[in-house]
Backbone as JSON Lines, residues from 0, in Angstrom:
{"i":0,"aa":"X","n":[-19.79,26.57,-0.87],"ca":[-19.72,25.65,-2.0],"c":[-19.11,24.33,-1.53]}
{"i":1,"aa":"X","n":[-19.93,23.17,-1.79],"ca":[-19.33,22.02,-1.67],"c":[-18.32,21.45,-2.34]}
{"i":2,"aa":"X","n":[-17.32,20.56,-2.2],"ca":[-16.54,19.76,-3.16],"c":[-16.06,18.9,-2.55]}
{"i":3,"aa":"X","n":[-16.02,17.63,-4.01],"ca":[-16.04,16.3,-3.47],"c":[-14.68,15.99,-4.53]}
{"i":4,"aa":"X","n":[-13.72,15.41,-4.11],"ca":[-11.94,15.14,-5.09],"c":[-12.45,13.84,-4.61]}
{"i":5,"aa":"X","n":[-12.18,12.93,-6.27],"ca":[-11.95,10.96,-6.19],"c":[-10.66,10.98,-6.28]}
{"i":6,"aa":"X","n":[-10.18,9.96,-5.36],"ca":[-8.9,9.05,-6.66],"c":[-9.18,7.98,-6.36]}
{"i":7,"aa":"X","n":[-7.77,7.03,-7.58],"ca":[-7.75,5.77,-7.06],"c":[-6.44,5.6,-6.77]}
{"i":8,"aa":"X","n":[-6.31,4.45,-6.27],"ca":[-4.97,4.32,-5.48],"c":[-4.63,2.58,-5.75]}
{"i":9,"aa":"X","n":[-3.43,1.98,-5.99],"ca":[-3.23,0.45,-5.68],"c":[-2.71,0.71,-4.25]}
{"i":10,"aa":"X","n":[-3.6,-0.33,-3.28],"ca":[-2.91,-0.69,-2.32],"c":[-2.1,-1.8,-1.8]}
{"i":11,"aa":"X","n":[-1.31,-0.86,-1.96],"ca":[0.43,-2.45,-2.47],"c":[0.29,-2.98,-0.87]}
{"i":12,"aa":"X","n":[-0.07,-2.88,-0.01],"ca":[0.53,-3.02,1.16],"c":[-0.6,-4.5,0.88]}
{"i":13,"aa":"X","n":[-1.54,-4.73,0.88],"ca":[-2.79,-6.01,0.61],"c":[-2.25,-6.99,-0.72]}
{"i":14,"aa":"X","n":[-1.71,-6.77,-0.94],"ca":[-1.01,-7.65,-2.09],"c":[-1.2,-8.57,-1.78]}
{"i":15,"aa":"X","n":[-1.52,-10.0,-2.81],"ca":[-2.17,-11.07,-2.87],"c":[-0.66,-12.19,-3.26]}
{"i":16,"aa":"X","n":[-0.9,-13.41,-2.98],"ca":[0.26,-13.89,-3.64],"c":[0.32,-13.9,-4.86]}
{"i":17,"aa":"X","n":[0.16,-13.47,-5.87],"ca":[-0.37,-13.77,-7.34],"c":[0.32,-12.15,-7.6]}
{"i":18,"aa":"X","n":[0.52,-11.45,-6.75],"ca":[1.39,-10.29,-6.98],"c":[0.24,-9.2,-7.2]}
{"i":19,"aa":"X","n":[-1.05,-9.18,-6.87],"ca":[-1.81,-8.2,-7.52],"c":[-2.88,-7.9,-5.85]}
{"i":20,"aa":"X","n":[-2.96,-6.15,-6.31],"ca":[-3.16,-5.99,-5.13],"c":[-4.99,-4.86,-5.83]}
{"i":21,"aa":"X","n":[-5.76,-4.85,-4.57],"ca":[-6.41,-3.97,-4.21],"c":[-6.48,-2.8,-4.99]}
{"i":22,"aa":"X","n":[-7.39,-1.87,-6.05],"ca":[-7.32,-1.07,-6.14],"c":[-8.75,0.08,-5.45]}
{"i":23,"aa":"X","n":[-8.18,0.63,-4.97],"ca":[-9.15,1.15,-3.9],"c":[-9.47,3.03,-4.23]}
{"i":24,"aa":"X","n":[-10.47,3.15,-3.74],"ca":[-11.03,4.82,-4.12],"c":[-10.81,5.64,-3.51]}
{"i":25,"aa":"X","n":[-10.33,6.64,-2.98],"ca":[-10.07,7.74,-1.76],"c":[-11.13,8.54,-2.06]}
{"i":26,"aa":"X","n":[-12.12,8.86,-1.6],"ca":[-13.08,10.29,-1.67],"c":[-13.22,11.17,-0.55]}
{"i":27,"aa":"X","n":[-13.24,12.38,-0.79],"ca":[-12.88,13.74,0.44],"c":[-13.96,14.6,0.1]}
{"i":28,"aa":"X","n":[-14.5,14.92,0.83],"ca":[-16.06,16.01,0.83],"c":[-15.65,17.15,1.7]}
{"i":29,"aa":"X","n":[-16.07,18.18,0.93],"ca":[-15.32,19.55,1.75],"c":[-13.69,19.37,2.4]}
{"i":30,"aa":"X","n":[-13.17,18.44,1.76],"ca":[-11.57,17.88,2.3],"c":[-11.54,17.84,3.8]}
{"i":31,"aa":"X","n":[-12.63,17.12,4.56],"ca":[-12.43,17.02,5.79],"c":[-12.98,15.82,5.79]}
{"i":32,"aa":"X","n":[-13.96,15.18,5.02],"ca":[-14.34,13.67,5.41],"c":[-14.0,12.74,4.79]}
{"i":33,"aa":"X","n":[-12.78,11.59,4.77],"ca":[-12.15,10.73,4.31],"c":[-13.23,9.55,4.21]}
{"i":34,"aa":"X","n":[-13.11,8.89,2.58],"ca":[-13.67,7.56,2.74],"c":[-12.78,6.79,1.5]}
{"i":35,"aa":"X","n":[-12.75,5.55,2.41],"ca":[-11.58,4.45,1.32],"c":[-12.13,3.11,1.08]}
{"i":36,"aa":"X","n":[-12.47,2.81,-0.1],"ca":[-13.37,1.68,-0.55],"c":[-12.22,0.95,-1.39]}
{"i":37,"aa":"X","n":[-12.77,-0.43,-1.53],"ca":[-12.37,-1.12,-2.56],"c":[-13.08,-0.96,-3.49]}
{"i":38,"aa":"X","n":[-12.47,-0.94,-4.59],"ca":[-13.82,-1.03,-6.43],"c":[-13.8,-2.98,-6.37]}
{"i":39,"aa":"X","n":[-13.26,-3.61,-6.02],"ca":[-13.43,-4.85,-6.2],"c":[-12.78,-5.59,-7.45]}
{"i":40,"aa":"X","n":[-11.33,-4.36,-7.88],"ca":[-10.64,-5.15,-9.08],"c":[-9.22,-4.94,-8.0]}
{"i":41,"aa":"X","n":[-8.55,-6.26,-8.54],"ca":[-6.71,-6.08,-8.3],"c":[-6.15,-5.73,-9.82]}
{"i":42,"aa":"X","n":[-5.14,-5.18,-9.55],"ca":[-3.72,-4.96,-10.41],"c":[-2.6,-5.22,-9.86]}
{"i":43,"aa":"X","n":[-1.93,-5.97,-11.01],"ca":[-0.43,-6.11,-10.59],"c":[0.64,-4.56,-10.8]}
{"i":44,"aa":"X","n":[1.26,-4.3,-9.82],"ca":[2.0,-3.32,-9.42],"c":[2.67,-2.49,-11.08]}
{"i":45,"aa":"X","n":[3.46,-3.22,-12.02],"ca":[3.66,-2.91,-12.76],"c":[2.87,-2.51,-13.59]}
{"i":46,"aa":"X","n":[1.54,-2.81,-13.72],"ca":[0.85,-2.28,-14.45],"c":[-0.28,-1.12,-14.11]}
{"i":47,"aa":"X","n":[0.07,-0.85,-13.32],"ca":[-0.61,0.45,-12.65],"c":[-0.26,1.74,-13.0]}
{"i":48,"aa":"X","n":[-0.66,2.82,-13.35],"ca":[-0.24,4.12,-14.0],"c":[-0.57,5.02,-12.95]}
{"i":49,"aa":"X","n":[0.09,5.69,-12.08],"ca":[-0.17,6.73,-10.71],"c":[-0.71,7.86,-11.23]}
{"i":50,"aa":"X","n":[0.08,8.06,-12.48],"ca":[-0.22,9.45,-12.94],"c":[-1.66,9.42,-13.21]}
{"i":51,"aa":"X","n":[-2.58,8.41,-13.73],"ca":[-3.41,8.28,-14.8],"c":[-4.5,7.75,-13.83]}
{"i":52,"aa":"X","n":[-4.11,7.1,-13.05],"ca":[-4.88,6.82,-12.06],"c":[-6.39,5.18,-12.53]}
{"i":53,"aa":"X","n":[-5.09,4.59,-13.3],"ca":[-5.88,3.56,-14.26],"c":[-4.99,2.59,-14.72]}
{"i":54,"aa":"X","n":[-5.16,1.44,-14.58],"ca":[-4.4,0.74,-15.55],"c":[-3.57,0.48,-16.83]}
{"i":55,"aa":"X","n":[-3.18,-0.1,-17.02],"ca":[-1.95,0.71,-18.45],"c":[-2.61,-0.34,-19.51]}
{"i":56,"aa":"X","n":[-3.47,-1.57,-19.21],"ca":[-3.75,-2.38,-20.26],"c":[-5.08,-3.27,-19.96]}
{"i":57,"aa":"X","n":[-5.56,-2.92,-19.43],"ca":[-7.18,-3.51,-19.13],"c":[-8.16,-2.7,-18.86]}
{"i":58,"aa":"X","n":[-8.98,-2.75,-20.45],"ca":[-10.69,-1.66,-20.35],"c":[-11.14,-1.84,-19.77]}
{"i":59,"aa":"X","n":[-11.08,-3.44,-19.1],"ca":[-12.34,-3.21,-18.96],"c":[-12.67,-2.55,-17.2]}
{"i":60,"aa":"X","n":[-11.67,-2.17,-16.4],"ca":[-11.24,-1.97,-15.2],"c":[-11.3,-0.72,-15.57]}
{"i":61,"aa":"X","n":[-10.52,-0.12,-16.57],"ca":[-10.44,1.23,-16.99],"c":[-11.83,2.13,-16.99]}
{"i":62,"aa":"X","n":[-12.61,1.37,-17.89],"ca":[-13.61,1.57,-18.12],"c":[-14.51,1.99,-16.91]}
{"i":63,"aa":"X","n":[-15.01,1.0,-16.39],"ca":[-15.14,1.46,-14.33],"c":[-14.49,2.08,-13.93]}
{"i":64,"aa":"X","n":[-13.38,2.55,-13.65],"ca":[-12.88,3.87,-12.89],"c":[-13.3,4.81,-13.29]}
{"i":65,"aa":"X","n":[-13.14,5.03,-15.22],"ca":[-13.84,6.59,-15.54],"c":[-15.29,6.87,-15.47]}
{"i":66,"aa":"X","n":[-16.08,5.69,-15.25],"ca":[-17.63,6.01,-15.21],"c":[-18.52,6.26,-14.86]}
């Protein structure tokens, strides 16, 4: 049986001067093949939710991650 785990991740370390960084995708296939993309939105650090894996106040970013 195959399986494929997403997340997303802010990558604070790319942080922009404007304070907002990279939010990027981790995907693992059979948990042996790593791939790390950008989605092509930033967030500022505080507004990032780890748990939730989404922004705490913008759909429309939100919206693209769950879709």
């Amino acid at each position: 049986m195959h399986s494929l785990k997403i997340n997303y991740f802010l990558d604070t370390e790319r942080e922009n001067s404007a304070g907002e960084a990279p939010i990027r995708i981790r995907s693992r296939f059979n948990s042996d093949k790593l791939i790390v993309r950008s989605t092509g939105y930033v967030c500022k650090k505080d507004n990032w939710n780890v748990a939730k894996q989404k922004t705490k106040n913008d759909p429309t970013v939100n919206t693209y991650l769950e879709g």
